[in-house]
C-alpha positions as CSV (number, residue, x, y, z in Angstrom):
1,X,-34.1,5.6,26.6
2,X,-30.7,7.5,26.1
3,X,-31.0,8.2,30.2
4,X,-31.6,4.8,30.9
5,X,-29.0,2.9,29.3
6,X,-26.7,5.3,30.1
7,X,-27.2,4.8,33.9
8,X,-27.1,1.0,34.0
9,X,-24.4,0.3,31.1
10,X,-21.8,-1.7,32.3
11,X,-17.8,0.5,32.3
12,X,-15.9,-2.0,33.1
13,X,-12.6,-1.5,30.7
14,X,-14.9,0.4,28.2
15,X,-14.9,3.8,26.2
16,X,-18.3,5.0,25.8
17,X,-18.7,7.1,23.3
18,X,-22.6,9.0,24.0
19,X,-24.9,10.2,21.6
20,X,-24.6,14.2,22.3
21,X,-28.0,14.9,23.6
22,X,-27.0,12.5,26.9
23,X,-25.7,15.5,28.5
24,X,-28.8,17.1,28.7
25,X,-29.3,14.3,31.2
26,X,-27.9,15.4,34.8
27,X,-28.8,12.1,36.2
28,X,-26.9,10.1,33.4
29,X,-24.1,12.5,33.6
30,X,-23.7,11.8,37.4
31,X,-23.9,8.3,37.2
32,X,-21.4,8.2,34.1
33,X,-19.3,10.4,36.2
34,X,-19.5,8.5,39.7
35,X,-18.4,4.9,37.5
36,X,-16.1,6.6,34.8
37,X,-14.0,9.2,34.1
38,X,-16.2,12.3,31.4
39,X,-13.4,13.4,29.1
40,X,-14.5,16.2,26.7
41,X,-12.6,16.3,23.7
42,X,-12.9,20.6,22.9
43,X,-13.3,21.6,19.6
44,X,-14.0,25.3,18.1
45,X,-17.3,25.5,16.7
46,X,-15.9,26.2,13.5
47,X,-13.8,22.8,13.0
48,X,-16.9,20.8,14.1
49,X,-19.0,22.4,11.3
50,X,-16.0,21.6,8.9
51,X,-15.9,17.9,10.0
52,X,-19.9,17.5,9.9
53,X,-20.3,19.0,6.5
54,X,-22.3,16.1,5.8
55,X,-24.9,16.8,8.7
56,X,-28.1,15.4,7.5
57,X,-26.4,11.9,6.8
58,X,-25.0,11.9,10.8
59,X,-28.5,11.5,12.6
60,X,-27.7,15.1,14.7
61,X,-30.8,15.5,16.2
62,X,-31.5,19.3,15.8
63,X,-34.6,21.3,16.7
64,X,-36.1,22.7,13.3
65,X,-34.6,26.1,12.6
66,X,-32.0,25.1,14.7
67,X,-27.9,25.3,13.7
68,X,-25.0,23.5,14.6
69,X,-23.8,26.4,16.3
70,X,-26.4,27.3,18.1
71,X,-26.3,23.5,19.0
72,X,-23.0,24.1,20.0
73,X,-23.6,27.1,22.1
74,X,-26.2,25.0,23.9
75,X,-24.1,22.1,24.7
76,X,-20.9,23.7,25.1
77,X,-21.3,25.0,28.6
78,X,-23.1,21.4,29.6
79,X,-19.6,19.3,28.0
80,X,-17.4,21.5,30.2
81,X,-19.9,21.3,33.4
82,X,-19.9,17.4,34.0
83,X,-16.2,16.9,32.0
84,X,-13.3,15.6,34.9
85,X,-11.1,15.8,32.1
86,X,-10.5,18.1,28.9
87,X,-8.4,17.8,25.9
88,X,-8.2,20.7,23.3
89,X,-8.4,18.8,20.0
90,X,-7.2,21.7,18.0
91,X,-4.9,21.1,15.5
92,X,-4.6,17.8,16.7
93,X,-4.6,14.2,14.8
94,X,-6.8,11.7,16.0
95,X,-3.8,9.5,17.0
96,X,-2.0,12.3,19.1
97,X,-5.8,12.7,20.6
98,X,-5.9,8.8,21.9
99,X,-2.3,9.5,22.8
100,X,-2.9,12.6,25.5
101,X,-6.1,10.8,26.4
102,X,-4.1,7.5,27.4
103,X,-1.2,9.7,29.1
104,X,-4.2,11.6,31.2
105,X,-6.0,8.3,32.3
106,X,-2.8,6.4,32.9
């Protein structure tokens, strides 16, 4: 369903922020990619597991056994494959985020 909508959602002067298993899609990711710009916002591993301390309450859809970081090492490499644009988030605000993300996308 994630594929789907993801392929047929209308861009037009929209910021679509995906559920994180869309990028297991490669056909999703193309098609987001040929009508949009993919900006990966990076993030250690280690920030992301203090930000989600609350993971059972955020609907991460996780294999049983399965932890964030080896979540993360799963994804990681698929974020930076189909990304046009990055922005290391370290130490960063999430104003001074939107900022650098305005000033790439002009």
């Amino acid at each position: 369903i994630e594929e789907d909508y993801a392929t047929c959602i209308d861009l037009t002067n929209a910021v679509i922020a995906t559920g994180g298993s869309v990028v297991y899609s490669e056909r999703a990711m193309r098609s987001l990619g040929e009508r949009g710009v993919i900006v990966h916002l990076d993030l250690p591993v280690e920030r992301i597991e203090q930000r989600l301390a609350n993971l059972p309450t955020r609907g991460v859809v996780m294999e049983k056994g399965q932890t964030l970081r080896s979540l993360y090492a799963q994804r990681e490499p698929l974020y930076r494959k189909y990304a046009q644009v990055t922005i290391d988030c370290t130490d960063k605000t999430h104003e001074q985020i939107v900022v650098e993300m305005v000033a790439v996308l002009g």
